[in-house]
N, C-alpha and C positions, 0 to 999 in steps of 0.2 A: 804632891805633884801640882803645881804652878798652871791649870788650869785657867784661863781669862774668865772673867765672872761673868760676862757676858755666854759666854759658850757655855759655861753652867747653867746657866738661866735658858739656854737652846735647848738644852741635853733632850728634856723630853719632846717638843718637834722631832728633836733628829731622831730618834727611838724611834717615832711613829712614821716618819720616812722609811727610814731604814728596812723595820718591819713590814711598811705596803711592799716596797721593793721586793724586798725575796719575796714575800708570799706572792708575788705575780713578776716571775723571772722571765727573760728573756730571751731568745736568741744571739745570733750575731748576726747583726743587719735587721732584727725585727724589735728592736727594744721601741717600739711608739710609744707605749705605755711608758715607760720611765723615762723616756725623754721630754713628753709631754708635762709632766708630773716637775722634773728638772727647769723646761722654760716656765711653767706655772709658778715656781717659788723665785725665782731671781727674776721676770717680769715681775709679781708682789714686791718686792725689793727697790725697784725702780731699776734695774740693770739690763741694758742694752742688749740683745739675743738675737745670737743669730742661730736657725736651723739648716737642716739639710747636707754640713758638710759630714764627706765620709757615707751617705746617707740620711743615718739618723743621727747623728754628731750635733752638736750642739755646741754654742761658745758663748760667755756670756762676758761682756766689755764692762770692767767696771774704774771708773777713770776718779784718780787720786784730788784730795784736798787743793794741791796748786797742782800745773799743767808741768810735765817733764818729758823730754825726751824718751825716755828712757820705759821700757816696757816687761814684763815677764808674765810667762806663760804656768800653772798649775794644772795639772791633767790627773783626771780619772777615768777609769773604765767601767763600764755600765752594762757588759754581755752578762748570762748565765753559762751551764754549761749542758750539751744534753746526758740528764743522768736522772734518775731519780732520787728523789729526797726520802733520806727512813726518820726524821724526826717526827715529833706528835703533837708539838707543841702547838699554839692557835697560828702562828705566822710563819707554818710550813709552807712548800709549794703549792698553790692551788692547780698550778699548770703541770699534768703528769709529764714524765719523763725530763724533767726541765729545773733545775738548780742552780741556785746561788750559791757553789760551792768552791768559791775562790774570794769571797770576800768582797765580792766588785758590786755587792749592794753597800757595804760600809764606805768602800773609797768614795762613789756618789756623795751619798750624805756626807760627810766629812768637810768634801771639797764644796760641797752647798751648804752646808754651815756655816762654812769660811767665807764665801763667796757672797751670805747673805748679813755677818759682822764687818766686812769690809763693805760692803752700801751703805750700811746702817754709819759705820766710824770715817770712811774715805781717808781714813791719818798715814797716808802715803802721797810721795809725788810721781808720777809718773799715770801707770797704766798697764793692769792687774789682766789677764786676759783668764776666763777658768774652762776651763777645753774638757767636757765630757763624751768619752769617747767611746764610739760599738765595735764590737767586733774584736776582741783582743784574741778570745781564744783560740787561736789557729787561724784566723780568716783576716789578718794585718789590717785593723781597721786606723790602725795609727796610720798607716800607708795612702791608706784612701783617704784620711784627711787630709795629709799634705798634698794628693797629687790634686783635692778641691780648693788649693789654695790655702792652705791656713797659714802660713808663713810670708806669704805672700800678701792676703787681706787683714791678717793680722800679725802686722811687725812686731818680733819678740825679739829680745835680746838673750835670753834665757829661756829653758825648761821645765819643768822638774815634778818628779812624778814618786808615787811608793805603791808598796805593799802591805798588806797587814800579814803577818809572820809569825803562827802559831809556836813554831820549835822556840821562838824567844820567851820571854819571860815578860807579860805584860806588864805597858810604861819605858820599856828600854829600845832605844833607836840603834838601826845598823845603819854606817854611813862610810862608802868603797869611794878609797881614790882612786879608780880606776875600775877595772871590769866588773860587772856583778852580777850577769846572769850573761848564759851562752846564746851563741849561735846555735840554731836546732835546724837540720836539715831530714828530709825523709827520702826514705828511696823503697825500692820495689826491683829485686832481680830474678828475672823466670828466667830459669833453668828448663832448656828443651834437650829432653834425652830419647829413646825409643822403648814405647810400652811394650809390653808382652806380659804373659803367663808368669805368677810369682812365684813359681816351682822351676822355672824355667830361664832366668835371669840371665846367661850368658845369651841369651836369643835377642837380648834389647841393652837399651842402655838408661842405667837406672839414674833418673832425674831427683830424686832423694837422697840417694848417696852424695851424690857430687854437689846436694845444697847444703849435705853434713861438713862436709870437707870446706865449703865458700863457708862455713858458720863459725869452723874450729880455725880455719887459719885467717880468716877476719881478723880476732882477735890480735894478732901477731901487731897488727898495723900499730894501735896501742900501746903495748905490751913492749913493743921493739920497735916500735919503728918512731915514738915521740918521745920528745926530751923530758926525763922522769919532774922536772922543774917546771913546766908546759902542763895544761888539763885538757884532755880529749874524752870523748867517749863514741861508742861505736856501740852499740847494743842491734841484735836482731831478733825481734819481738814477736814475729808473727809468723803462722808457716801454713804454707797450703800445699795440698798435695793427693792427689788421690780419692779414689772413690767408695772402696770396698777394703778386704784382708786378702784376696787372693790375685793383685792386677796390679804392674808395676804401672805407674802412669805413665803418659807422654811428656809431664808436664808439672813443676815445681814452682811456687814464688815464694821468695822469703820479703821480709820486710821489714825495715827498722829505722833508726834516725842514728845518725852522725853530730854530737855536740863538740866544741869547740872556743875560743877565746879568739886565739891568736889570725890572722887572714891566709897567713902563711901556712900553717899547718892547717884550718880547713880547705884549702885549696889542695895541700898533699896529698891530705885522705882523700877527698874527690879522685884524685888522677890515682894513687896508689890503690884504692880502692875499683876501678873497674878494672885495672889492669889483672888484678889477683883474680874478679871473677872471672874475666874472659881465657885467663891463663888455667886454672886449677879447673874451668870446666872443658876445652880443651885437651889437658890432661886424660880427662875418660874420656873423649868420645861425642864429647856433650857441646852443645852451643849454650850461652847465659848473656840475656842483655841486661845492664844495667842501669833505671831510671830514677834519676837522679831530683828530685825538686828541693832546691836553694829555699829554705827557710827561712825565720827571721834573723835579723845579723844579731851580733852579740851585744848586749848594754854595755857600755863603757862610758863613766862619769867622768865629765873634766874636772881634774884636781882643786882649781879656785874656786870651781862652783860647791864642789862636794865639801871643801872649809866651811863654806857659808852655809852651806845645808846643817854640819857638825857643829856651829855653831848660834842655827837658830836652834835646832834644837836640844842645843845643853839649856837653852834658855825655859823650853817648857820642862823637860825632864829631869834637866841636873845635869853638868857632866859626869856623875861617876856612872849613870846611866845609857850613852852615848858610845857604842862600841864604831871604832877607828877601824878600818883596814880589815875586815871577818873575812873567811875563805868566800870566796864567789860561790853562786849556784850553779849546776849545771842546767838548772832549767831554765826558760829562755822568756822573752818579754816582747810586744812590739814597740814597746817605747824607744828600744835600741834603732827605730827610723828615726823616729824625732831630735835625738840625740846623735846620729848623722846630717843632721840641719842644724843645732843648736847646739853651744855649750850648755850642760845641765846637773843634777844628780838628780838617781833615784834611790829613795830609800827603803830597810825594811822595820816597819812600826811591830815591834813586839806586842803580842794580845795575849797569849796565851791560851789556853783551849778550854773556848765555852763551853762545848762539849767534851767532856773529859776522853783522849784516845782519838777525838776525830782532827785532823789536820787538813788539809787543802786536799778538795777534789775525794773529799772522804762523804759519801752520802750521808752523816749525822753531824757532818759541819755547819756550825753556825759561827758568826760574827759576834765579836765579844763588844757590847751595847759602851761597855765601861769605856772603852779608847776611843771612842766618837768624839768628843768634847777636844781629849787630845791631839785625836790626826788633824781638828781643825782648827787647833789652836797653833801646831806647828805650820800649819798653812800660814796663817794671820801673821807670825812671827815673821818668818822667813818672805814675806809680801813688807809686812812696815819696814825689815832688817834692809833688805835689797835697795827698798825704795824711800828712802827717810825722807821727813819733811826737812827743810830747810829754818 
């Protein structure tokens, strides 16, 4: 594997980044510690730093061999998640209930590897911008850096963002023309029917039942109501209800997320979705409101950009390596704001599983130390490819 010797010769720094990082994980909106850690090695570098956007965001300017127009933006994400960690190793979490189990201590490192071989080489024209970002998981911290200006104080032409992707086969790149992780929407529907005595059930009107019914015929939406050639999902995950075994409640809420690609058919399940509940609760007797919060939108890569991604990285990988066009995920990303500002791609870097059986969001997850060198060598690439010297 085509590794830059230079990023060989990094390998063990980024290790030992890597490993502070998880072992003192983050929040979303509280990562000071690694973003501190982040402006500390690219100011060491000589690179231009800006903090505070997004919060704890960070951007780090680092301007090419000759002056160009022309600009591009590389981003990582820098939150943990709250969960606790069941590893044993020395550079487990120190902070209980709090994990780096999404890899977003390896994208760090990666993009600061790359970000500290591009100061060191500058062999581009233009203007490299590297965007470490808080807040991914759930709390749209992509969002809060654009609405602090980053597109704005810092003019980019381009994007372009990954993941590290355990299901692949470490060394091998996924690279989507087009959609690659969904829209996720969450909602919350109470079901208000009339308690009473559970021996006693035609005296009230049961708010369980009729959240069974909104649960079973949900599905339909899916199932029948989306083009089998179209990807939706509708899952309802949670359920509240009640207090004891003998007392019908007053009072039901179910709860789940609504994924999606297309805008048109998340906007149908929205409308066709309240409608069923208000109609099928109705049906018994029952009132059900339905609360609705719009999630992050869906990632969708622009096609020239995702070539150019596909083709820096057959350059570190190989092309037989380099998988074209893979089914999307249904799980969702906030890069897909930045990429409603920007043409871009994001990709997904096959690692394989450090821990054998643990995969993303799995509490014995760890980052696979070996692809470090490589996420940042695909950075470097896809920075010189973009941005060539004259």
């Amino acid at each position: 594997m085509p590794i830059l010797p230079r990023l060989s010769e990094l390998h063990a720094d980024m290790v030992l980044w890597r490993r502070d990082i998880h072992a003192h994980p983050e929040l979303a909106y509280e990562e000071h510690r690694t973003s501190d850690l982040v402006a500390g090695v690219m100011a060491g570098c000589g690179i231009e730093v800006h903090r505070g956007l997004g919060s704890t965001g960070v951007v780090g300017v680092i301007r090419g061999r000759e002056p160009g127009d022309r600009a591009i933006g590389l981003r990582a994400d820098m939150d943990a998640l709250p969960m606790p960690e069941a590893n044993g190793f020395a550079h487990a979490s120190c902070n209980h209930g709090t994990m780096h189990a999404c890899g977003h201590d390896g994208h760090t490192t990666m993009l600061l590897g790359a970000a500290r071989y591009l100061a060191e080489t500058r062999n581009f024209k233009g203007t490299v911008y590297a965007i470490f970002q808080p807040a991914e998981e759930g709390k749209a911290g992509a969002q809060r850096m654009i609405d602090d200006g980053l597109f704005t104080r810092f003019p980019m032409d381009q994007v372009y963002g990954l993941h590290n992707w355990p299901e692949m086969p470490a060394g091998r790149i996924a690279v989507h023309p087009g959609p690659v992780m969904a829209a996720a929407d969450h909602f919350t529907v109470t079901v208000s029917g009339l308690g009473t005595h559970a021996a006693m059930p035609h005296r009230g009107v049961d708010p369980v039942l009729v959240g069974a019914h909104i649960i079973t015929a949900a599905q339909s939406l899916v199932s029948r109501g989306t083009d089998p050639l179209d990807s939706a999902v509708l899952s309802i995950t949670w359920v509240e209800a009640g207090t004891t075994f003998n007392v019908i409640p007053p009072e039901a809420k179910l709860h789940g997320t609504i994924r999606s690609f297309q805008p048109e058919t998340r906007e149908r399940l929205h409308a066709q979705f309240a409608r069923l509940v208000e109609n099928v609760a109705a049906a018994f007797g029952a009132n059900a409101e339905l609360e609705l919060d719009p999630g992050y939108p869906p990632t969708v890569n622009s096609v020239a950009e995702a070539e150019a991604a596909a083709r820096a990285a057959a350059l570190v990988v190989g092309e037989d390596n380099v998988d074209w066009a893979p089914s999307p995920s249904m799980a969702a990303e906030d890069f897909g704001y930045m990429l409603q500002q920007r043409p871009g791609c994001y990709i997904w870097l096959g690692q394989g599983e450090a821990v054998p059986g643990a995969k993303l969001h799995n509490p014995r997850y760890d980052f696979n130390d070996a692809m470090l060198p490589v996420g940042a060598s695909y950075w470097v690439t896809l920075a010189e490819s973009l941005l060539p010297l004259e």
